[in-house]
C-alpha positions as CSV (number, residue, x, y, z in Angstrom):
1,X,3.9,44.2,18.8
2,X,6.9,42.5,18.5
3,X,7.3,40.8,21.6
4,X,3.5,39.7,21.6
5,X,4.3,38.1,18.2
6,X,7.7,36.6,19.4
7,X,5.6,35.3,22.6
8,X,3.0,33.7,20.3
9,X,6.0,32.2,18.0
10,X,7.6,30.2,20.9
11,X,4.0,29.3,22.8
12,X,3.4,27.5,19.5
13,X,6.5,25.9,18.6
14,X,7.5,23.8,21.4
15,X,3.7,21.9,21.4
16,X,3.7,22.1,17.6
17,X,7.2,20.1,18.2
18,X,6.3,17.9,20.8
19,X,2.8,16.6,19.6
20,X,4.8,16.4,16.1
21,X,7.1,13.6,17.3
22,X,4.7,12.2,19.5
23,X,2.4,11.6,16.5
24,X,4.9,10.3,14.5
25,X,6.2,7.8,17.3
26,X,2.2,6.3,17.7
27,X,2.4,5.9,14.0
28,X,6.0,4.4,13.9
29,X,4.8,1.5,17.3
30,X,1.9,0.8,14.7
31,X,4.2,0.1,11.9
32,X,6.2,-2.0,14.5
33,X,3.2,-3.8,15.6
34,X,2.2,-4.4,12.0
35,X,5.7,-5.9,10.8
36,X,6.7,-7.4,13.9
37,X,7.0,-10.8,12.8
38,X,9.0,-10.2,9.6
39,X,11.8,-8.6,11.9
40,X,12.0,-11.2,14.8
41,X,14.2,-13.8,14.4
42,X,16.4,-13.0,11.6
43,X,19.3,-11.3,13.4
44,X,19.0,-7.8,11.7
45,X,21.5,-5.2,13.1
46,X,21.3,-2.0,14.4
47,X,22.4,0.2,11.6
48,X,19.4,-2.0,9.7
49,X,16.8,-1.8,12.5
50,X,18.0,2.0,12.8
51,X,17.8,2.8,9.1
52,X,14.4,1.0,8.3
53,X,12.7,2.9,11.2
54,X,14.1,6.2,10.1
55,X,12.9,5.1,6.3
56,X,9.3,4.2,7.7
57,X,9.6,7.3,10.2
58,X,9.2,9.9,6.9
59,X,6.3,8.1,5.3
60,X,4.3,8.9,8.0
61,X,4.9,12.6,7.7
62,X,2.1,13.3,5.8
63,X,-0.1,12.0,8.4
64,X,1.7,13.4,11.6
65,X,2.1,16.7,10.3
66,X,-1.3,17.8,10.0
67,X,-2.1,16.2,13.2
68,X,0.2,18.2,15.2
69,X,-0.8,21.2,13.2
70,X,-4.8,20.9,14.6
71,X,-3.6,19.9,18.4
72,X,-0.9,22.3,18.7
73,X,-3.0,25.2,17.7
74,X,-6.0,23.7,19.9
75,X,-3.7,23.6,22.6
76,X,-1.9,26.8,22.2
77,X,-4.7,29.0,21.6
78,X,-7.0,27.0,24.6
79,X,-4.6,27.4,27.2
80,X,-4.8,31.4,26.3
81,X,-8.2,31.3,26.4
82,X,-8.6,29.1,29.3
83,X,-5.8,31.7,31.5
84,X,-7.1,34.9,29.8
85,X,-4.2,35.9,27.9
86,X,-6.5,36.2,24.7
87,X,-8.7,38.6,26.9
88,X,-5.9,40.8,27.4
89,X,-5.0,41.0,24.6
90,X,-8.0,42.2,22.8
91,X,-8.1,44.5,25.9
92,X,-5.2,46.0,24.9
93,X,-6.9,46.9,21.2
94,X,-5.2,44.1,19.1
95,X,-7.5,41.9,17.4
96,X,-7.0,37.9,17.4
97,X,-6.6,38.4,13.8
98,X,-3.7,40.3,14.1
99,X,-2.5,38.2,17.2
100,X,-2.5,35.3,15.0
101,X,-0.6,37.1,11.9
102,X,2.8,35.4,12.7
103,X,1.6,31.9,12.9
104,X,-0.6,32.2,9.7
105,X,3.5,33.1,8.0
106,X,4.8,30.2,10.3
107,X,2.1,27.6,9.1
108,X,2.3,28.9,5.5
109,X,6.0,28.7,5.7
110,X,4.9,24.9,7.0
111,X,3.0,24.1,4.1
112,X,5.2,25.0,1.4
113,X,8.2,22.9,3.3
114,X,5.9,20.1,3.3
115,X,4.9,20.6,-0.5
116,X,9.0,20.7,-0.8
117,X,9.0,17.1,1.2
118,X,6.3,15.7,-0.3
119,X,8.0,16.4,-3.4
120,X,11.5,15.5,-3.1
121,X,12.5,14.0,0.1
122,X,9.1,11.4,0.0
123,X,10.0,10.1,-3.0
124,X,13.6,9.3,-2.0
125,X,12.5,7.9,1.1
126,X,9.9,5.6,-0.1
127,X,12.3,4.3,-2.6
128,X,14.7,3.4,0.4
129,X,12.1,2.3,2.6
130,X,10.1,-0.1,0.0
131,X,14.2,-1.3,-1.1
132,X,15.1,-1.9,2.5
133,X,11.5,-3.2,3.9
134,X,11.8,-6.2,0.7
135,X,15.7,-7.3,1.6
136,X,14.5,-7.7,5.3
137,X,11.3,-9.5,4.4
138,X,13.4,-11.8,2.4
139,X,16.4,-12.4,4.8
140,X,16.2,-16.0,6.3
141,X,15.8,-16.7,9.7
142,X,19.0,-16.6,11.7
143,X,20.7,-20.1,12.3
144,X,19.6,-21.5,15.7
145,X,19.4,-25.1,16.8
146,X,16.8,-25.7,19.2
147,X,16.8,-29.2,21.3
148,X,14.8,-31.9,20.0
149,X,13.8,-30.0,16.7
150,X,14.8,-30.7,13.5
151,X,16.0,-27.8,11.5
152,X,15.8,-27.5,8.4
153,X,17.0,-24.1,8.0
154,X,20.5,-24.6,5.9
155,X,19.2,-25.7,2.4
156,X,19.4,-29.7,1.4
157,X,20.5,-30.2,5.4
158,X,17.8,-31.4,8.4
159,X,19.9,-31.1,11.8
160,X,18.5,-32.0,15.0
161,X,20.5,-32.2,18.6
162,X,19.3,-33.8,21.4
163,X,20.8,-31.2,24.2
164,X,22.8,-28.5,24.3
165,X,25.2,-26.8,26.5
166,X,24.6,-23.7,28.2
167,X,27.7,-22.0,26.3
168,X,25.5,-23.2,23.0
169,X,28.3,-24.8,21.7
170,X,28.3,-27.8,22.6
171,X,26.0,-30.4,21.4
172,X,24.7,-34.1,21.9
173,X,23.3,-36.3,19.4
174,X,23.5,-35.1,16.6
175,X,21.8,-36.1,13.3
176,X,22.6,-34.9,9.9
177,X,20.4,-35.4,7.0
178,X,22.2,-34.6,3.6
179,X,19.4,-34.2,1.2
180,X,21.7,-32.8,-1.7
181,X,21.2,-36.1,-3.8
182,X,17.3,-35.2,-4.1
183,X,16.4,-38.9,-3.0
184,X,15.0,-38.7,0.6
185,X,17.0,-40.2,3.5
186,X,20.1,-41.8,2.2
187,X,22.6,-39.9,3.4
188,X,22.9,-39.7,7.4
189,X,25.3,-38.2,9.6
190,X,25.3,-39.6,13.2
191,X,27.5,-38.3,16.3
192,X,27.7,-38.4,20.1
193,X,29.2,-35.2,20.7
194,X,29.6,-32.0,18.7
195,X,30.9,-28.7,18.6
196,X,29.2,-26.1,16.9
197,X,31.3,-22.6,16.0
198,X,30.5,-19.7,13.8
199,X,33.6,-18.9,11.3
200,X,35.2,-15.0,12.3
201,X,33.5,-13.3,9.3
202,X,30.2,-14.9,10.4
203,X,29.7,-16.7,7.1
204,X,30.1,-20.1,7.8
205,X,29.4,-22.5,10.2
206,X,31.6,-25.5,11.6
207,X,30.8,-29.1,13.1
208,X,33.2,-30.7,14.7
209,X,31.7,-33.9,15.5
210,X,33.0,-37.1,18.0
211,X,32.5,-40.7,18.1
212,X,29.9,-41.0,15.4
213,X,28.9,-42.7,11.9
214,X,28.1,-41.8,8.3
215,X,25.0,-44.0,6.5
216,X,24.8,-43.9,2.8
217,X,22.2,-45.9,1.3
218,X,23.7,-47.2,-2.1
219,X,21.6,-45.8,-5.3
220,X,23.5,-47.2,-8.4
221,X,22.9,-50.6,-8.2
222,X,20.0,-52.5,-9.7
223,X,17.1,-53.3,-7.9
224,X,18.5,-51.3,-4.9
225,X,14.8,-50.7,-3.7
226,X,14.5,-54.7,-2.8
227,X,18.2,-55.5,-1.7
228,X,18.4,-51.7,0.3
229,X,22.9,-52.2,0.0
230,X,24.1,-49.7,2.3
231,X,27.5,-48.6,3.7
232,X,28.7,-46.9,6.8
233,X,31.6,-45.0,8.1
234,X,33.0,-44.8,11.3
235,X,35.0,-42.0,12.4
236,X,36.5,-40.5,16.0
237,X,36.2,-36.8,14.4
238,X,34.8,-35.2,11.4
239,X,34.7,-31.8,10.2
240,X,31.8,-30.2,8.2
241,X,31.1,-26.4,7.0
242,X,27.9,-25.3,6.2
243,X,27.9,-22.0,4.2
244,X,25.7,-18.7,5.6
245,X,25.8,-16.3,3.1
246,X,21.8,-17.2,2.6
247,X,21.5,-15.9,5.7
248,X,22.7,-12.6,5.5
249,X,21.1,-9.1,4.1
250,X,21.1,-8.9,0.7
251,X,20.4,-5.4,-0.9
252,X,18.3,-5.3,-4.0
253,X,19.2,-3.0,-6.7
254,X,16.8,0.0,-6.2
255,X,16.2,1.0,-9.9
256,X,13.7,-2.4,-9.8
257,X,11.5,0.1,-7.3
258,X,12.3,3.4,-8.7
259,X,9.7,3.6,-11.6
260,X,6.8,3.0,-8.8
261,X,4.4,6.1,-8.6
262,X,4.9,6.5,-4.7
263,X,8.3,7.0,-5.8
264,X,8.0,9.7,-8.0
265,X,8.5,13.7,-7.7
266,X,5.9,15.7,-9.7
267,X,7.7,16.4,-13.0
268,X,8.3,12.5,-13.5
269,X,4.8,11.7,-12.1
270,X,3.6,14.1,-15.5
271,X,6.1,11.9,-17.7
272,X,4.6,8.6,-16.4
273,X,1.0,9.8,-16.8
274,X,1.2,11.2,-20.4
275,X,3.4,8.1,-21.5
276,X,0.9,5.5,-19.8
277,X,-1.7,7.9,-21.5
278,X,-0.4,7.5,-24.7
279,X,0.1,3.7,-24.3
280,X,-3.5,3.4,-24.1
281,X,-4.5,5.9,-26.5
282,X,-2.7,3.6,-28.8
283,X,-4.0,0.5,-27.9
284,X,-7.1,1.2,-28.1
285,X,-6.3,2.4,-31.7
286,X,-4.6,-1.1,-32.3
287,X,-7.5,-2.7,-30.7
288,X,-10.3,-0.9,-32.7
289,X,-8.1,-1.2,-36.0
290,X,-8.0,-5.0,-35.4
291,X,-11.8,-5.5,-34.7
292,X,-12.8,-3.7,-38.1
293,X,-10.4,-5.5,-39.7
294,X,-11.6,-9.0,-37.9
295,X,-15.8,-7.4,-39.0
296,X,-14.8,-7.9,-42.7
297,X,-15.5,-10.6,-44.4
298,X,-14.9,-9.2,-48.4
299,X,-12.1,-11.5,-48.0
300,X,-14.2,-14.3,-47.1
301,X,-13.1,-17.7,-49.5
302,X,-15.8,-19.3,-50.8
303,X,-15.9,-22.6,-49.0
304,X,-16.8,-26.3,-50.2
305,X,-19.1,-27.6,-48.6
306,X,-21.7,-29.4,-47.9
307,X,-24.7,-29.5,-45.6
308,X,-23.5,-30.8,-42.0
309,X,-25.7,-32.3,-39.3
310,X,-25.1,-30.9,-35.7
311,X,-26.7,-32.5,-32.4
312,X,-28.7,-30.6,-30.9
313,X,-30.0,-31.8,-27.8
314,X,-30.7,-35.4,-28.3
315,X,-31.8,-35.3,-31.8
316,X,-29.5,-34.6,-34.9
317,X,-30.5,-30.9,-36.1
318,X,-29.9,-29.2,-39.7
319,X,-27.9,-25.9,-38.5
320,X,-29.9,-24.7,-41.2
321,X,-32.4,-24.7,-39.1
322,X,-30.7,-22.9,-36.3
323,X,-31.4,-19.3,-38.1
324,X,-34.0,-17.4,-39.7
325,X,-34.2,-16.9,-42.9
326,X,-33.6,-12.7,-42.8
327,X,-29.9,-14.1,-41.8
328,X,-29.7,-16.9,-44.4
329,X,-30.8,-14.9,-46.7
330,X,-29.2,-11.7,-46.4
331,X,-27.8,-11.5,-50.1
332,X,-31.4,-10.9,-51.1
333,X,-32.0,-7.7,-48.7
334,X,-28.3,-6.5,-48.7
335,X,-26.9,-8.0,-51.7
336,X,-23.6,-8.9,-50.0
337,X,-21.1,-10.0,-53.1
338,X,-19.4,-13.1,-50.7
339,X,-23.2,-14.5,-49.8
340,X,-24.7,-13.7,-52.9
341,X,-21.5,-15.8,-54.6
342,X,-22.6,-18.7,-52.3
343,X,-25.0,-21.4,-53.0
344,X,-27.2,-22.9,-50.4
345,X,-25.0,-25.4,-49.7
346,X,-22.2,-23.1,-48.7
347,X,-23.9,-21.4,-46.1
348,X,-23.5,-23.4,-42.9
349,X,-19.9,-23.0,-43.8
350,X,-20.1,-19.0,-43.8
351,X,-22.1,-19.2,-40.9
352,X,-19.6,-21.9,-38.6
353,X,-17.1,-19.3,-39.6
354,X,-19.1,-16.0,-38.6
355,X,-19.6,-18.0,-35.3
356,X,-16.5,-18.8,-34.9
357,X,-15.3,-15.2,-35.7
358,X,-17.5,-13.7,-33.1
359,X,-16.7,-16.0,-30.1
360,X,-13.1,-14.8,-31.6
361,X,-14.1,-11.1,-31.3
362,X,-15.8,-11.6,-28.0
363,X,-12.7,-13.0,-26.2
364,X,-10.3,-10.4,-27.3
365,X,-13.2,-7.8,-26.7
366,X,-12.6,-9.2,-22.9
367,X,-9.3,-9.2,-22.8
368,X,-9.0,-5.6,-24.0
369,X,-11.5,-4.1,-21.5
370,X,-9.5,-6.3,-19.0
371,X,-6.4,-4.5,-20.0
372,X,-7.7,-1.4,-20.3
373,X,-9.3,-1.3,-17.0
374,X,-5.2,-2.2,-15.6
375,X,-3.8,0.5,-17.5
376,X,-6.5,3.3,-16.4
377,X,-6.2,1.9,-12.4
378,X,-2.0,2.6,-12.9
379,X,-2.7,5.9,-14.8
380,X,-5.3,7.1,-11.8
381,X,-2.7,6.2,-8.7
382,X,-0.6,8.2,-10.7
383,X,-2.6,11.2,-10.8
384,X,-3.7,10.4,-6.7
385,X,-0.4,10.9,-6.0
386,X,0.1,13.6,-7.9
387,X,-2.7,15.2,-6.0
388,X,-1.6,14.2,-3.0
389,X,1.8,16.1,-3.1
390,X,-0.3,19.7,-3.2
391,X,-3.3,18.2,-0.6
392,X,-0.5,18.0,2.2
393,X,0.5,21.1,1.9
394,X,-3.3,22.7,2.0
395,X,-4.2,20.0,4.9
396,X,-1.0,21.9,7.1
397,X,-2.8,25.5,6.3
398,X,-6.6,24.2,6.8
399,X,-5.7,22.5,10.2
400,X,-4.3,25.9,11.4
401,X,-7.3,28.0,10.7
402,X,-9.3,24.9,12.2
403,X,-7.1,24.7,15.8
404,X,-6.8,28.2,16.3
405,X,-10.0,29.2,15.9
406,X,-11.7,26.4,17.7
407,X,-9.1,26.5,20.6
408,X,-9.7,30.2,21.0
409,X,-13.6,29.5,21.4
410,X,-13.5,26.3,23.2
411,X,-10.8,28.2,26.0
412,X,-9.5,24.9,27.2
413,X,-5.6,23.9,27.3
414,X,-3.6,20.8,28.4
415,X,-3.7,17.5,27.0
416,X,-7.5,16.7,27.4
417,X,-10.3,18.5,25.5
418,X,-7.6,19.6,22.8
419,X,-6.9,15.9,22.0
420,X,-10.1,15.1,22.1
421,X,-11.6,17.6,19.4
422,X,-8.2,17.3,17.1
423,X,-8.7,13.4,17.3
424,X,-12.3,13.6,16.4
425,X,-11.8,15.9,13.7
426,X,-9.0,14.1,12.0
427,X,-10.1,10.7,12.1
428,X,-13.0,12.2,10.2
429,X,-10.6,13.9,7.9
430,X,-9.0,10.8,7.5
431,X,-11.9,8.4,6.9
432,X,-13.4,10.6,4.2
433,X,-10.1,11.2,2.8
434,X,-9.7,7.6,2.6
435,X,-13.1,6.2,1.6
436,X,-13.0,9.2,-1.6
437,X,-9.5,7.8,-2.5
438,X,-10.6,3.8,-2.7
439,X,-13.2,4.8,-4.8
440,X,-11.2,6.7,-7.0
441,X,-8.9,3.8,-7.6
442,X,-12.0,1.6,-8.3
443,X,-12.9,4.0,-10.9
444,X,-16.1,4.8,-8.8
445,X,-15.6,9.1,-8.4
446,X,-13.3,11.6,-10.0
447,X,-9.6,11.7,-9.3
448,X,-9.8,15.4,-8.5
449,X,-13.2,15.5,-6.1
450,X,-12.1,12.2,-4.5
451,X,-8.6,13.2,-3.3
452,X,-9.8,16.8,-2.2
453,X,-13.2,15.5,-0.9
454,X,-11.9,15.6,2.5
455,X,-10.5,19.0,2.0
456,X,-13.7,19.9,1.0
457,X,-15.2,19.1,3.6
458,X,-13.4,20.6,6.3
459,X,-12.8,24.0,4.6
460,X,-16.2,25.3,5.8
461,X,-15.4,24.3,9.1
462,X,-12.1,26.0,9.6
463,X,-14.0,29.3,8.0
464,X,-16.8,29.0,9.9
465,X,-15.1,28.8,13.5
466,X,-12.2,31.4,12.0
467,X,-15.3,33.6,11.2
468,X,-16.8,33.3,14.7
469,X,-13.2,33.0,17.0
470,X,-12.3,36.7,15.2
471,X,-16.2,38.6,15.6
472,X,-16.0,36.9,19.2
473,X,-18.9,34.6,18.8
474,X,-20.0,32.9,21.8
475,X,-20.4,29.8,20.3
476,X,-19.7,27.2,22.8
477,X,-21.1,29.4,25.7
478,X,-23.5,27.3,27.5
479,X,-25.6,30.9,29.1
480,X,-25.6,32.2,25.0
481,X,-27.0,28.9,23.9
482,X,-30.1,29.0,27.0
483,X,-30.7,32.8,25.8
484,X,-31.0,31.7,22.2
485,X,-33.9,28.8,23.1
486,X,-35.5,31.0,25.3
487,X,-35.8,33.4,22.4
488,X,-37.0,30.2,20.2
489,X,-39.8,29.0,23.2
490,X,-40.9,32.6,23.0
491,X,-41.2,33.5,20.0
492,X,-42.7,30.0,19.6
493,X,-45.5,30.8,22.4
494,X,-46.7,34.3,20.6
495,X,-47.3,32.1,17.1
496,X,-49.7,30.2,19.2
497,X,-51.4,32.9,20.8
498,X,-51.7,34.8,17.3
């Protein structure tokens, strides 16, 4: 028994590893593909490129994993079938059930290492990842003069050059503009030849420029938009310095990322939700203390007034008019102490102000749902993460009893029908898992059904074929399926005749 479990122990590993990293190198060129642009260009080293694509590498764990789970095990347990390994082996008096004992411990040893990394390495590495992915995103494009384009890289400087020489240092006709006044053209550096060197720590850049002229248009003198006074400079050689340090990396402080949910293990994700549930819990107590308070009018002055005319439409219109007289005279029914203190002249006045008071109400009434539609959205990606951290760790264990099953009834290993069923199974996995967790976040299902609706879905599946792989169901035999219609047309034909 123990070398038939040690056999089935390295038959699984070596696919499980290789479609693993496989996975997770498709999902890393998409990532590539995706952010392409934002890396070209800006001079980014190695140990950046190298770190950022390790960073980005883990994220996509929780996608690969599973994957490689479902076409390892349909590949493992096919290629069995399909050589008849899984024949002898029940020929020999050993169930499949028992044949597949020691990778049920390896994938439930699986899952509770990928609970352990959704947990505490995900967090860490999302923080990095989201730090490092912004200070790349934010790095300028690297210093490069191009001939015939003006550059306008280096801020308050245009530079253009006419040609350059194939050791890219040297350069002809070049044009400076100095736009450090904040007045247009009026500074211009003109040269002939150049020489353009980086400084040893990379940080600065050097002009050394031949046979040329500075142009300064004069600014301080009255009326210097009529007269245009200029002044120019002629020199054999001139040296300028342009600073770089814009151009480097620079690394953001990580604590501005660190309080994001995707950043969070489980025991801070359970601070963050009951202090953003107390947050709201309280301001809706503020709010619904405030609009009681805003409702009573026992505080009401008595105003002095007078009957005002409004315009209404073309005519001018008593806003007496503008109410019936259950509201006008609501002292007589309810015997209000503010109304009933009011004459008829003083009502308009109470009722501009009871206006006024409710357009009041209705605004802030906006603003609040507004605001309490924000902090519910932040308080529900909470708890979908939350979720999330256990659903990896049950995806690894479903996809086992999925792949292994199916695999031993389909009988078919290599690369071809094995990727074909894990594919079609996980993409719909992944759609519903997807389409359940938007409309969680839109407030549109429950936090709890729409994060394991996927699950849900697919756990009757990996039963079903588990129940019919181990009874040794023929379910994809084509001869079984014939006998069972013929039994249908049959029993069909004697309904008729009765």
């Amino acid at each position: 028994m123990k070398k038939l479990y040690s056999y089935m122990l390295r038959s699984y590993l070596g696919p499980f590893l290789f479609t693993f990293f496989i996975a997770l190198f498709i999902l890393l060129m998409q990532f590539l593909w995706k952010w392409i642009d934002e890396f070209v260009g800006k001079g980014l080293e190695w140990d950046v490129l190298t770190r950022l694509l390790f960073y980005a590498s883990t994220t996509f764990v929780p996608m690969a994993l599973p994957l490689a789970i479902l076409l390892s095990s349909i590949m493992v347990f096919g290629n069995m079938g399909e050589h008849y390994e899984l024949v002898a082996i029940k020929a020999s008096g050993i169930s499949l059930r028992t044949a597949m004992k020691p990778l049920v411990i390896l994938s439930v040893v699986i899952s509770i290492g990928a609970f352990l990394f959704s947990n505490y390495v995900l967090p860490v590495t999302n923080l990095k990842f989201g730090a490092l992915l912004y200070d790349v995103r934010q790095k300028k494009m690297t210093f490069n003069l191009s001939e015939g384009i003006f550059y306008n890289g280096l801020e308050n400087y245009v530079i253009r050059v006419e040609k350059k020489d194939k050791d890219d240092k040297t350069i002809y006709g070049v044009l400076i503009y100095n736009h450090t006044s904040r007045l247009g053209n009026v500074e211009v550096v003109s040269a002939k030849k150049g020489i353009m060197e980086l400084t040893p720590d990379q940080k600065k850049v050097v002009f050394t420029l031949f046979d040329g002229y500075n142009y300064k248009e004069v600014t301080n003198q009255k009326k210097y938009r009529i007269t245009r006074p200029f002044e120019y400079i002629k020199f054999k050689k001139q040296v300028l310095v342009f600073d770089l340090s814009a151009f480097k990396l620079n690394k953001t402080n990580e604590d501005l990322f660190k309080n994001h949910y995707t950043m969070l293990n489980i025991r801070q994700l359970n601070t963050a939700i009951d202090s953003l549930s107390g947050k709201l819990t309280q301001r809706q107590k503020t709010y619904e203390e405030s609009f009681i308070k805003k409702l009573d009018i026992s505080g009401l002055p008595k105003p002095q007034l007078v009957k005002k005319k409004y315009k209404h439409k073309k005519e001018p219109v008593d806003i007496m008019t503008l109410f019936p007289d259950s509201v006008l005279n609501a002292e007589a029914k309810y015997k209000h102490p503010v109304l009933a203190d009011n004459t008829l002249a003083d009502r308009p006045g109470i009722l501009e102000y009871a206006l006024k008071n409710a357009r009041n109400l209705k605004e802030s009434t906006l603003f609040y749902q507004n605001e309490k539609r924000s902090r519910k959205s932040l308080i529900t990606k909470h708890e979908v993460v939350w979720h999330q951290k256990f659903k990896l760790s049950i995806a690894c264990l479903l996809f086992f009893f999925v792949g292994a099953p199916l695999g031993a009834i389909i009988r078919k290993g290599g690369l071809g029908m094995p990727v074909v069923m894990s594919v079609f199974i996980f993409v719909i996995y992944h759609v519903i898992s997807m389409t359940a967790e938007k409309a969680v976040k839109t407030d549109e299902m429950n936090v709890v059904l729409g994060v394991w609706l996927s699950t849900i879905v697919i756990l009757p599946l990996g039963l079903f074929l588990t129940w019919k792989a181990t009874t040794d169901a023929p379910l994809l035999d084509v001869e079984s399926w014939k006998q069972f219609f013929e039994k249908l047309k049959i029993k069909g034909k004697r309904k008729l005749t009765n």
